[in-house]
C-alpha positions, 0 to 999 in steps of 0.5 A: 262806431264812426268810420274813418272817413266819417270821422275825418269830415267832423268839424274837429275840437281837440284838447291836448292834454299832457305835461309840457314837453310833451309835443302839444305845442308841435303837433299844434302848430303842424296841424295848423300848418298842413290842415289850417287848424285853429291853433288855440295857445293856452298859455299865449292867451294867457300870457297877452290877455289875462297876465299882460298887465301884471308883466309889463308892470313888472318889467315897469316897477324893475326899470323904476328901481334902476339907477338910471334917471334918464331911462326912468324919466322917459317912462315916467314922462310917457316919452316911451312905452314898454311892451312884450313880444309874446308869441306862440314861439316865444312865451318867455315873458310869461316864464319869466314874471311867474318865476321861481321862489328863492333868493332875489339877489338870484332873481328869485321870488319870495314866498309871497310873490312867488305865491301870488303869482302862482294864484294869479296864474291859476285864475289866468289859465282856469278862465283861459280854457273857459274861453276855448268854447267862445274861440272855436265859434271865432276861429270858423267865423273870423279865419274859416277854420273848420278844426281847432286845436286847445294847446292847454298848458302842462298845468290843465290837470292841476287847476280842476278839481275832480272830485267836483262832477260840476267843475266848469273847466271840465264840463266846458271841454268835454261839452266842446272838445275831445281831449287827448292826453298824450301819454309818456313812456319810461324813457321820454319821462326820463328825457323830461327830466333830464332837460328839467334837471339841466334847464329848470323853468318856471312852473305852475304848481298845484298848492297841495304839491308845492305847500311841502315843499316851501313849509321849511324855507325862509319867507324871504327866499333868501340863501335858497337857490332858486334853480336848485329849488326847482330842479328836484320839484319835477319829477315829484312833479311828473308823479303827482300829475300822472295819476290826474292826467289819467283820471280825466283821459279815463273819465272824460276823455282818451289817451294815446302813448307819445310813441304811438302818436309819434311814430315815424312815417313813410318819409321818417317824420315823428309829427303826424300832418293833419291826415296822420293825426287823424287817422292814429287819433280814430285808432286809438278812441275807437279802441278804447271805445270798444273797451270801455262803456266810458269811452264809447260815451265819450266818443259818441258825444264828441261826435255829437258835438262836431255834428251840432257844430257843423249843422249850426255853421250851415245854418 
């Protein structure tokens, strides 16, 4: 079993799995912070690389119906030029164009659009995380960051398929990166929930969740609510993924609870620095190592895998 100090030096790759809310995106940008890792935005990449166009010909299409000749004129006549604001930060754009189905005099989506969109934003996430291995090698070439970090998206356990040994999205992971899921207690499941009930968003859903639900709604969305569509769906939602977030973190990777993860340190801080992941991630793959002949498989080709990396760096 690698100690601490061994497991410190390998030239990390970690996948974040868990539900969006969970911290992924925090505990990302503060391993970046303080241990200059490669922050690896699922849905950043996403949204500026596979959905930017459908968005910024959304927002075009929408300018077009508007009764404004003068504004339409000058996009018409390339006088002016639409873009986004797409940060790690500020992913609204990408919130926005996949929407929500209901009535669009509320701008809601009807049910083809809606899904649609779904599917476009299936395709965008599954070739984003196929993308990851490529990234790892840019982020030591081009930025000379030794770790990395796969901020994947709340949707990752939806978009495999994990019946299928051969599925590409796991095998490209597992072959380059430790993944994580960050497990949630009752109450910070609860805490998801309320601020789903209170400010839902719009989600990708798997197609076999998200079918029973729209099979009895108006094809054109209209008279349905789009936010009182959405704010039941999440925790159905949180139950349906549980069960596939454990499946992969048992099978393919590791889990650690949210709370162990984020206890408080000596100064009151609940997200760890560089060090202090690290140190909770080695107690927690170690323990289960220990426990479980699957485990110990995994870790034992993930440190294979950051040593490999690390030879072929030197090389």
């Amino acid at each position: 079993m690698i100690d601490l100090g061994e497991f410190k030096q390998l030239h990390h790759a970690v996948t974040l799995l868990g539900m969006s809310g969970a911290g992924k995106t925090v505990l990302s940008t503060s391993l970046r912070q303080s241990g200059n890792w490669y922050h690896f935005s699922a849905d950043y990449r996403i949204g500026t690389r596979y959905l930017v166009e459908h968005i910024l010909d959304n927002i075009k299409m929408r300018i077009m119906r508007m009764d404004d000749a003068f504004v339409a004129n000058l996009l018409r006549s390339d006088s002016i030029y639409i873009n986004h604001n797409i940060t790690v930060d500020n992913l609204e754009p990408v919130s926005t164009y996949l929407g929500m189905y209901g009535d669009p005099k509320k701008d809601g989506l009807d049910k083809q659009t809606f899904l649609e969109r779904q599917d476009q934003y299936r395709r965008a996430e599954v070739r984003t995380m196929l993308d990851a291995e490529r990234f790892i090698d840019k982020a030591w070439q081009i930025y000379g960051c030794k770790d990395f970090v796969n901020d994947a998206s709340g949707s990752l356990c939806e978009i495999v398929d994990l019946g299928d040994a051969d599925d590409p999205v796991i095998q490209s992971l597992t072959a380059n990166t430790l993944i994580l899921y960050i497990q949630a207690d009752a109450a910070f499941e609860e805490k998801l929930k309320q601020r789903a009930r209170s400010h839902p968003k719009p989600l990708f859903y798997n197609p076999a969740f998200i079918a029973p639900h729209l099979a009895d709604k108006p094809a054109s969305g209209e008279g349905v609510d789009p936010l009182d569509f959405a704010r039941p769906l999440f925790p159905d939602l949180l139950e349906f993924r549980k069960p596939r977030y454990g499946e992969i973190a048992e099978r393919h990777g590791f889990s650690v609870h949210a709370d162990d993860l984020y206890a408080p340190d000596a100064e009151g801080s609940t997200i760890p620095d560089t060090d202090l992941f690290l140190e909770r991630l080695h107690a927690a793959i170690t323990e289960q190592a220990e426990a479980s002949s699957v485990a110990a498989a995994n870790l034992e080709a993930y440190v294979k895998a950051c040593e490999t990396r690390a030879a072929r760096r030197k090389s």
